[in-house]
One Martini backbone bead per residue (centre of mass of N, CA, C, O) as a GRO file, in nm:
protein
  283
    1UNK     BB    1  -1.841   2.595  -2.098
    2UNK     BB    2  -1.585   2.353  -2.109
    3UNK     BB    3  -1.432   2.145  -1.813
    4UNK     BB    4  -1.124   2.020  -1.745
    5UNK     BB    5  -0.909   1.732  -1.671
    6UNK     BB    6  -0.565   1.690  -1.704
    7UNK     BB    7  -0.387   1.371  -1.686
    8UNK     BB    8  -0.265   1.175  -1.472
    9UNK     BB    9  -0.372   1.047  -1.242
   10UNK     BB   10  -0.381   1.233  -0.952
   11UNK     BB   11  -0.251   1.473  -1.189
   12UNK     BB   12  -0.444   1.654  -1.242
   13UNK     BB   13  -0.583   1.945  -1.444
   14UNK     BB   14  -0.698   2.206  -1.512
   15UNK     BB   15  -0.933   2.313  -1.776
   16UNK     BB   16  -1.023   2.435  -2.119
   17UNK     BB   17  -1.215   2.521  -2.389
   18UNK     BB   18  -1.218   2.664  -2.696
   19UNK     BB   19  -1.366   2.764  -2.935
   20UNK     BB   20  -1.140   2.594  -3.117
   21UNK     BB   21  -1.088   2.351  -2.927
   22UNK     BB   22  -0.873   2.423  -2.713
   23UNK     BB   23  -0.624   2.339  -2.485
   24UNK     BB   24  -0.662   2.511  -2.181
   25UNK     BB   25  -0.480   2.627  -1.872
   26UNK     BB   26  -0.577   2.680  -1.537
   27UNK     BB   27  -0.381   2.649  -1.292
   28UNK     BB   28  -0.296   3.020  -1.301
   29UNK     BB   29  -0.610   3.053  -1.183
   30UNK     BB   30  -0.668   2.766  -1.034
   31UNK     BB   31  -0.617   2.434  -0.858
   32UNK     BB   32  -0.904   2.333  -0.936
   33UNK     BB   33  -1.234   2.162  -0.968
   34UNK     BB   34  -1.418   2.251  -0.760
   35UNK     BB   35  -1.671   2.309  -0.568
   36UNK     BB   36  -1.608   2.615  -0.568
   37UNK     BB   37  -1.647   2.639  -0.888
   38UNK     BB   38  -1.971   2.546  -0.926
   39UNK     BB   39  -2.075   2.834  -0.919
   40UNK     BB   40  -2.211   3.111  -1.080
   41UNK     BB   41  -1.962   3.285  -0.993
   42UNK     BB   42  -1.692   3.088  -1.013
   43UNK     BB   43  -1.825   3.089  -1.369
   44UNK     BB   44  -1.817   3.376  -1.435
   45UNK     BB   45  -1.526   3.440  -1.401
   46UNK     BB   46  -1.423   3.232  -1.635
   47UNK     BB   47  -1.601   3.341  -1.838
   48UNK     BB   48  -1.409   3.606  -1.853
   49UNK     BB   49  -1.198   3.563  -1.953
   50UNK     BB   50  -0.912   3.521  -2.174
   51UNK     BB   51  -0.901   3.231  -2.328
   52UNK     BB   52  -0.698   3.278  -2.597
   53UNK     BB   53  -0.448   3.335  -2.348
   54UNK     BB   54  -0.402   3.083  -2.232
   55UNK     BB   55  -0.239   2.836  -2.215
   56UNK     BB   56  -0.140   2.572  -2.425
   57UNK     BB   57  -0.187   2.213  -2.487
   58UNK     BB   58  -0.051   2.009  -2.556
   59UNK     BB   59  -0.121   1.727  -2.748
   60UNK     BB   60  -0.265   1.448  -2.589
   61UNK     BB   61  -0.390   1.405  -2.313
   62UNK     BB   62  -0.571   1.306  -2.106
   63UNK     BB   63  -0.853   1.285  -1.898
   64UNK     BB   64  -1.044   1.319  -1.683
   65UNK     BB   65  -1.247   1.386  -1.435
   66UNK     BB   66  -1.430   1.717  -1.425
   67UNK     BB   67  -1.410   1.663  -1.087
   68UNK     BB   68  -1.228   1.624  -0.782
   69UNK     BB   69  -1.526   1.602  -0.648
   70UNK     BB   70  -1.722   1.344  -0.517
   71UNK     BB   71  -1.987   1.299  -0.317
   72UNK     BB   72  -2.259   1.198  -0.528
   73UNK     BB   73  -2.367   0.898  -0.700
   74UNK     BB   74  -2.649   0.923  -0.865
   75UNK     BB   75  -2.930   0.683  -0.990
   76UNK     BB   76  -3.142   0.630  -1.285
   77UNK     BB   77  -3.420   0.373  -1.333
   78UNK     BB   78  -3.598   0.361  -1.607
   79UNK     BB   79  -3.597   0.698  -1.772
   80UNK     BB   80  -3.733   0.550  -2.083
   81UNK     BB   81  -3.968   0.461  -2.225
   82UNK     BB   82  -3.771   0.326  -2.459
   83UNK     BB   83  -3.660   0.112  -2.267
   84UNK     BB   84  -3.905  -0.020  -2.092
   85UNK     BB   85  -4.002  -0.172  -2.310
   86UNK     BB   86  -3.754  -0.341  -2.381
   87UNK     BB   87  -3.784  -0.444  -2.083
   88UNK     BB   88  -4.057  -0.532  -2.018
   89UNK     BB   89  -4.185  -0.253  -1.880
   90UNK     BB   90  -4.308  -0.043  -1.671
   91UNK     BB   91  -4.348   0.266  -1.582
   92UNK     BB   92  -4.261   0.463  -1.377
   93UNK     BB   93  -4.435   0.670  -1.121
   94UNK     BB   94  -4.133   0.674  -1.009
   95UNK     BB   95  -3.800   0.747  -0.918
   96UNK     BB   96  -3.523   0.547  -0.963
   97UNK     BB   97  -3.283   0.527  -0.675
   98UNK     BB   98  -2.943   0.494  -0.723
   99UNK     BB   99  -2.589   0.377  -0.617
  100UNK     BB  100  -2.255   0.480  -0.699
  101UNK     BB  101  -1.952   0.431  -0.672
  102UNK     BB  102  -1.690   0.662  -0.634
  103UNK     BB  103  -1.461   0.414  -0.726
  104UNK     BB  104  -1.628   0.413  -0.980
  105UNK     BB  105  -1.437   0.636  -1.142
  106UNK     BB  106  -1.372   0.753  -1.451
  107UNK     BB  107  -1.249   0.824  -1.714
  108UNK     BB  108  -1.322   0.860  -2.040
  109UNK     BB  109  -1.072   0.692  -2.202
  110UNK     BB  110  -1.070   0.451  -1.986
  111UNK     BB  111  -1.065   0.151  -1.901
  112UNK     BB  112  -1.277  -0.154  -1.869
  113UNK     BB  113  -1.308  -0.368  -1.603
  114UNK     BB  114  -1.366  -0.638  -1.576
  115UNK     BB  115  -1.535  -0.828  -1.342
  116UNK     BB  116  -1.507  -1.082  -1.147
  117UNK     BB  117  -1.687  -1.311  -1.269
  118UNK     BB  118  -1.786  -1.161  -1.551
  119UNK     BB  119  -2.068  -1.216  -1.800
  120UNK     BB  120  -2.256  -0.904  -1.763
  121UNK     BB  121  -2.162  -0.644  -1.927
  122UNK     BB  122  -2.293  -0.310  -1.974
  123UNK     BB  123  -2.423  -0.060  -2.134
  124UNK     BB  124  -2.469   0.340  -2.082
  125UNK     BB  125  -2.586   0.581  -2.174
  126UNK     BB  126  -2.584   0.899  -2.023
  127UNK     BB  127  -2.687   1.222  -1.848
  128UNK     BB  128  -2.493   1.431  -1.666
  129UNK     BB  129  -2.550   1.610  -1.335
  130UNK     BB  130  -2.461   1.855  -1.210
  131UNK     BB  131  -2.382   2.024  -0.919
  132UNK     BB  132  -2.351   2.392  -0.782
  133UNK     BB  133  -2.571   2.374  -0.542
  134UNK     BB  134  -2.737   2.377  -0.291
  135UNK     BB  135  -3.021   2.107  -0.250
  136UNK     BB  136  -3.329   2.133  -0.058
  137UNK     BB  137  -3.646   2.085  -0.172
  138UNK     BB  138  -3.705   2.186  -0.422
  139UNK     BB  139  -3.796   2.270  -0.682
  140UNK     BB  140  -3.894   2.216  -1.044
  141UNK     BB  141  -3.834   2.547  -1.112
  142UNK     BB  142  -3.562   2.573  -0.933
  143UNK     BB  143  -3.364   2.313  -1.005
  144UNK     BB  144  -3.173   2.463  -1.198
  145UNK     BB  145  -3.008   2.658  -1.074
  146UNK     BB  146  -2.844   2.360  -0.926
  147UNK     BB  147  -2.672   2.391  -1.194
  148UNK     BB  148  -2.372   2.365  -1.359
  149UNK     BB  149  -2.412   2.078  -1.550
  150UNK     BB  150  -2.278   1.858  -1.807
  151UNK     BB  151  -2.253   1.534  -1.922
  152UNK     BB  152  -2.085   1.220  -1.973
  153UNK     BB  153  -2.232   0.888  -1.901
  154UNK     BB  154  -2.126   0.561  -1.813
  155UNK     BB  155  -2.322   0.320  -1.664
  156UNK     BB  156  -2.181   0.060  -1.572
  157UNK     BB  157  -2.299  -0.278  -1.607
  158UNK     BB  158  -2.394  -0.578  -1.397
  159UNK     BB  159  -2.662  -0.790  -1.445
  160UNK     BB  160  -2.594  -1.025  -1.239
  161UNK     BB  161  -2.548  -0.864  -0.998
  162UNK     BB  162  -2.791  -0.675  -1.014
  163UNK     BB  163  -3.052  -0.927  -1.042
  164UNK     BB  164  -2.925  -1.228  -0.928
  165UNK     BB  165  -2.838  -1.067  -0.592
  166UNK     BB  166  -3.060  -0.980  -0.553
  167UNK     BB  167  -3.211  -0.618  -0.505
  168UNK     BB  168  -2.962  -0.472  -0.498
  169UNK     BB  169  -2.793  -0.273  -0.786
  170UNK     BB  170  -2.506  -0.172  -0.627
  171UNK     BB  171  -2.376  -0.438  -0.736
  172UNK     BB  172  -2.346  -0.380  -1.046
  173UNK     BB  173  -2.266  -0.016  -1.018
  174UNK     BB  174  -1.972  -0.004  -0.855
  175UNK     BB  175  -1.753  -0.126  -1.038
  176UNK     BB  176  -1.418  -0.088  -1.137
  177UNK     BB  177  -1.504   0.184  -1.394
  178UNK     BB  178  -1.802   0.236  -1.403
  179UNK     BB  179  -1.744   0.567  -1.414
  180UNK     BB  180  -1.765   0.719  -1.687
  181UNK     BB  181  -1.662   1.119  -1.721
  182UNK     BB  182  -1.689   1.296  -1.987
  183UNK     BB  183  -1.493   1.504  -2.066
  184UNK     BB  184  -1.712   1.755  -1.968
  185UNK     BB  185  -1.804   2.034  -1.837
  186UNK     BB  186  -2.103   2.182  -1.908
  187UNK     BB  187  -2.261   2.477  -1.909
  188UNK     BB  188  -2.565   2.551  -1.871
  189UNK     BB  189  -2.580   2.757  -2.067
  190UNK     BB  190  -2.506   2.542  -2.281
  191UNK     BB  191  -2.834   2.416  -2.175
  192UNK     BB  192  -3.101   2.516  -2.212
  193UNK     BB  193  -3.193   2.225  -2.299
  194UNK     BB  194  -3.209   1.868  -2.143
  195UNK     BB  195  -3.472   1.795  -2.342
  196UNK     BB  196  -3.218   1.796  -2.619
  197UNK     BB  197  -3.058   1.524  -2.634
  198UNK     BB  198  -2.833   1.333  -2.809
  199UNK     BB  199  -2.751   0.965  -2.825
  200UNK     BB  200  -2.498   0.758  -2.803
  201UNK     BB  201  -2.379   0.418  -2.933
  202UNK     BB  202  -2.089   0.217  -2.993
  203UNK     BB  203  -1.980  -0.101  -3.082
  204UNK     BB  204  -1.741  -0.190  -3.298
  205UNK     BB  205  -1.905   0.042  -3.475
  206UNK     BB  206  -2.169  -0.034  -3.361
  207UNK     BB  207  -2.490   0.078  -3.332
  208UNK     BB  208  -2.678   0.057  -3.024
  209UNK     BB  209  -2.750   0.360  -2.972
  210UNK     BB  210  -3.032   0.606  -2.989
  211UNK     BB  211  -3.150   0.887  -2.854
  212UNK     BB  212  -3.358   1.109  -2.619
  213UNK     BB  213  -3.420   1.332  -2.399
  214UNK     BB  214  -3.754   1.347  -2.446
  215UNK     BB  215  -3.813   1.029  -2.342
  216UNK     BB  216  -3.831   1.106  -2.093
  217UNK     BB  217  -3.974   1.075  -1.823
  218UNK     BB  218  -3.821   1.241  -1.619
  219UNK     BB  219  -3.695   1.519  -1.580
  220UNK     BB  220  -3.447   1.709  -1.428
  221UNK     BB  221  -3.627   1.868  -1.288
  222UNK     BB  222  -3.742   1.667  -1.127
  223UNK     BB  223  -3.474   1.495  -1.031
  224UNK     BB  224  -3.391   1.719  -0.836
  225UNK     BB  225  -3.650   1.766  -0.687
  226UNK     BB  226  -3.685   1.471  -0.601
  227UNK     BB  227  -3.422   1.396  -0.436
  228UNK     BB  228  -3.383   1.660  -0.289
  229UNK     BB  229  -3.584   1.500  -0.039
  230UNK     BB  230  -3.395   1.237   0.042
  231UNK     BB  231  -3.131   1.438  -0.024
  232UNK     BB  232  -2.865   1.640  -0.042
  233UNK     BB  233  -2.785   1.833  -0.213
  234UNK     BB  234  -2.406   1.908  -0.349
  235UNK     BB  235  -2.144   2.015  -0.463
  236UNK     BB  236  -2.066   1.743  -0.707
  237UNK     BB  237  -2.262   1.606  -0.742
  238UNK     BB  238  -2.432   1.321  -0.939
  239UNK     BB  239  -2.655   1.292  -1.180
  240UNK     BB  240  -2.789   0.982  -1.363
  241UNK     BB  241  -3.059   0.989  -1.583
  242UNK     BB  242  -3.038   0.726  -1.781
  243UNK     BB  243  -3.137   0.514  -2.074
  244UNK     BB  244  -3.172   0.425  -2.372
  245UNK     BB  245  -3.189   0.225  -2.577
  246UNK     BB  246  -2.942  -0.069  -2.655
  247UNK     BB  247  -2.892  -0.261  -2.467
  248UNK     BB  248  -2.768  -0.577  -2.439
  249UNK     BB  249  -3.008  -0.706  -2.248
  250UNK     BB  250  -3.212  -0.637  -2.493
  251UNK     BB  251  -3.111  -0.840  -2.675
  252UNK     BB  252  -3.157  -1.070  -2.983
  253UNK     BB  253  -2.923  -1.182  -2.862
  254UNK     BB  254  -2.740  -1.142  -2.605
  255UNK     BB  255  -2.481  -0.873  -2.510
  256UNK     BB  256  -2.169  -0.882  -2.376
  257UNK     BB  257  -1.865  -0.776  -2.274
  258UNK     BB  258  -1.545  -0.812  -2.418
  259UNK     BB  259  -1.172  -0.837  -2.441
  260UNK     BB  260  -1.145  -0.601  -2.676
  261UNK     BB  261  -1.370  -0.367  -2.688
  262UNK     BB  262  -1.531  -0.072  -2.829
  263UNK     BB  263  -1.630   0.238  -2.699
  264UNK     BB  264  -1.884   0.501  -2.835
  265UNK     BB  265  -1.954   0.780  -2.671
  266UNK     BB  266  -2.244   1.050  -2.678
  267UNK     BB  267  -2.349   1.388  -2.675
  268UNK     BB  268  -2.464   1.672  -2.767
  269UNK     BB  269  -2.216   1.911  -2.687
  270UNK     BB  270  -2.066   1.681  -2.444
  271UNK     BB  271  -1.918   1.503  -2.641
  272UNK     BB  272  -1.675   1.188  -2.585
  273UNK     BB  273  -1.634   0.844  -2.552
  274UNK     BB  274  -1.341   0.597  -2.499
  275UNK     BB  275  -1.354   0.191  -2.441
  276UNK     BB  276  -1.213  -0.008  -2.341
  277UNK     BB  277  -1.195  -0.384  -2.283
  278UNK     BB  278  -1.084  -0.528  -1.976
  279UNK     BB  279  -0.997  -0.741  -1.796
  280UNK     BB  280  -0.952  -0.867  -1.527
  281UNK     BB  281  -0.753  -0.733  -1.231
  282UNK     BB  282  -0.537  -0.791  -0.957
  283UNK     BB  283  -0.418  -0.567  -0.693
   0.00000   0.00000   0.00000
């Protein structure tokens, strides 16, 4: 099951996609999207649903996040084998744990607003884990049970901010714009195996980044019952799980996003995201 917020910022309504790609409405049905949906109660009631008699939306709507509220965007750091060769990094031995500010959460199509003085701003393709029950120390075995679903995460990052203003990332990682999340949140079910998915980016129609989740160094469940031992995963909480090769920043020479460039990113199954790139604009 595939399930989206569509509609103008703060007016989104619920929505799923139908097996012909259709967008049907859900609002007659749930009032949002909320964390009390995401359990696997609340979305077996959904899937049984008969999806193509739901009222159909017409023309083309806004998609919002996938989710009304997110609690914790966690992200993971150097997560990919062939990421960490391209930035001349060791694999680290466990895993990198930063946290993006919940104000930078945006829709799959909205604008990336370059942030003031940003001159490195950079593109990550990744796979977001929503949360779907509460994980406190869960086991590795057990990790998957506490997934409502996956999605599409840009990571967007200012390299400058993260890397050359001190040790902490959460500096380059929390301007607002920078959490592209959806197109949708497909649900566990449809999604067997998510170390079997291909990712991809391009850049003005050049292609990027193109990765597999198979090349995690630490897989979802490990990433899920890791993280659960230092903090409490909750309902809506998204780990985003690291990107494959092909950022800016290890590109020679190096290549950072301009006003006017477009991202279109993607996961297998998961959707596609496509974003302008827009100057800074003063609140």
């Amino acid at each position: 099951m595939k399930l989206v917020r569509y509609g103008r910022p703060g007016k989104e309504k619920p929505g799923l996609i139908d097996a012909e790609g259709k967008l049907r409405d859900l609002s007659g049905i749930i009032a949002d999207i909320g964390n009390d949906q995401l359990s696997d109660k609340a979305l077996a009631k959904l899937a049984k649903l008969q999806h193509d008699t739901l009222p159909l939306v017409r023309g083309n709507p806004r998609f919002g996040v996938p989710l009304a509220q997110v609690g914790k965007f966690i992200a993971i750091g150097l997560n990919y084998a062939d990421h960490a060769a391209e930035a001349g990094l060791p694999k680290p031995a466990e895993p990198i744990i930063f946290m993006k500010a919940t104000s930078c959460l945006s829709g799959p199509d909205d604008p990336i607003m370059l942030p003031k003085g940003s001159k490195k701003t950079d593109w990550e393709v990744e796979l977001g884990v929503v949360i779907g029950s509460k994980a406190q120390s869960v086991t590795e075995k057990d990790a998957l049970s506490h997934v409502a679903g996956y999605c599409v995460v840009n990571d967007v990052s200012e390299r400058k901010y993260q890397l050359e203003l001190g040790s902490q990332w959460d500096k380059g990682k929390g301007c607002d714009t920078f959490g592209p999340v959806g197109p949708w949140l497909v649900t566990r079910d449809e999604v067997p195996n998510p170390q079997r998915l291909n990712l991809y980016l391009d850049l003005n129609d050049e292609r990027m980044q193109t990765g597999s989740t198979k090349t995690m160094i630490f897989s979802v469940a490990k990433l899920v019952s890791y993280v659960s031992r230092f903090m409490t995963l909750m309902p809506g909480d998204i780990i985003t799980t690291g990107t494959p090769p092909g950022v800016g920043m290890a590109l020679q020479p190096q290549r950072f996003l301009q006003p006017g460039d477009r991202l279109t990113l993607g996961i297998a199954g998961l959707g596609e995201q496509q974003q302008d790139v827009i100057a800074y604009q003063k609140p």
